[in-house]
C-alpha positions in Angstrom: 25.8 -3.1 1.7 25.3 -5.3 -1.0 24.1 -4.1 -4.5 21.6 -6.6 -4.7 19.7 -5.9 -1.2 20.5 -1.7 -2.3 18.2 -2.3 -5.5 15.8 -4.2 -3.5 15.6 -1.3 -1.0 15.0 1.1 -3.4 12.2 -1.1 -5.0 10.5 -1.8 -2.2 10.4 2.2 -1.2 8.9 2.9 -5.2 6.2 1.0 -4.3 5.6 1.7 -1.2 5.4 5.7 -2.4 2.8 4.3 -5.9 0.5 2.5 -3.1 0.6 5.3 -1.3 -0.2 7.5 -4.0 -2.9 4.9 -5.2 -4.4 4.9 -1.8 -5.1 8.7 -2.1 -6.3 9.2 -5.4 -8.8 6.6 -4.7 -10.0 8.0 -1.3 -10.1 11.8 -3.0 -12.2 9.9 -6.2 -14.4 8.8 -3.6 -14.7 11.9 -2.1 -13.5 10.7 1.3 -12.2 13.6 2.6 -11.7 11.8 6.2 -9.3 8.8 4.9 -8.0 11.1 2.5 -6.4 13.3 5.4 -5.5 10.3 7.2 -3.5 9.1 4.0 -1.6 12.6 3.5 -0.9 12.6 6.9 1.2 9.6 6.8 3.5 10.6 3.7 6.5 12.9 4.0 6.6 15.8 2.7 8.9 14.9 -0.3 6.0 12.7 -1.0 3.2 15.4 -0.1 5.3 18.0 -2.9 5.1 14.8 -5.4 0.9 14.0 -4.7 0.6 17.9 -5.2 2.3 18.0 -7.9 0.7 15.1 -10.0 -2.4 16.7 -8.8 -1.7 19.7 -10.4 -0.6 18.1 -13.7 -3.8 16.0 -14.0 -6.2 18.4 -13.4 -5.2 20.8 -15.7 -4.5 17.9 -18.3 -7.8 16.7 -17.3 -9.5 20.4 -18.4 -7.6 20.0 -21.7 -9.6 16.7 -22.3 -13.0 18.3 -21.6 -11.9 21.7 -24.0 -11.1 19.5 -26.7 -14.5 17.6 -26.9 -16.9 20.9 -26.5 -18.6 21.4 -29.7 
């Protein structure tokens, strides 16, 4: 396969994995916990591991945030 269309592959699937990622913080910000499992559902579980992951990282990042700016 060509180079060219390989790097355009593998563009296209980043993407595709950040809209996807996108699609479900926004549905869990809104508290839609419906389209939220509707969203999970559809991402393999590479990408499930990856979601779960950043979760972790920004809510305990998140807690660090609010510790810093109690008086």
């Amino acid at each position: 396969m060509d180079q060219a269309l390989v790097d355009v592959l593998k563009a296209i699937g980043t993407a595709s994995r950040a809209l996807a990622f996108q699609n479900a913080t926004s549905m869990a910000c809104r508290g839609d916990r419906q389209r939220l499992a509707v969203c999970l559902e559809a991402m393999t579980p590479g990408q499930l591991v990856e979601v779960a992951a950043a979760a972790r990282m920004l809510s305990a990042e998140a807690d660090h945030a609010l510790a810093r700016r109690e008086p």
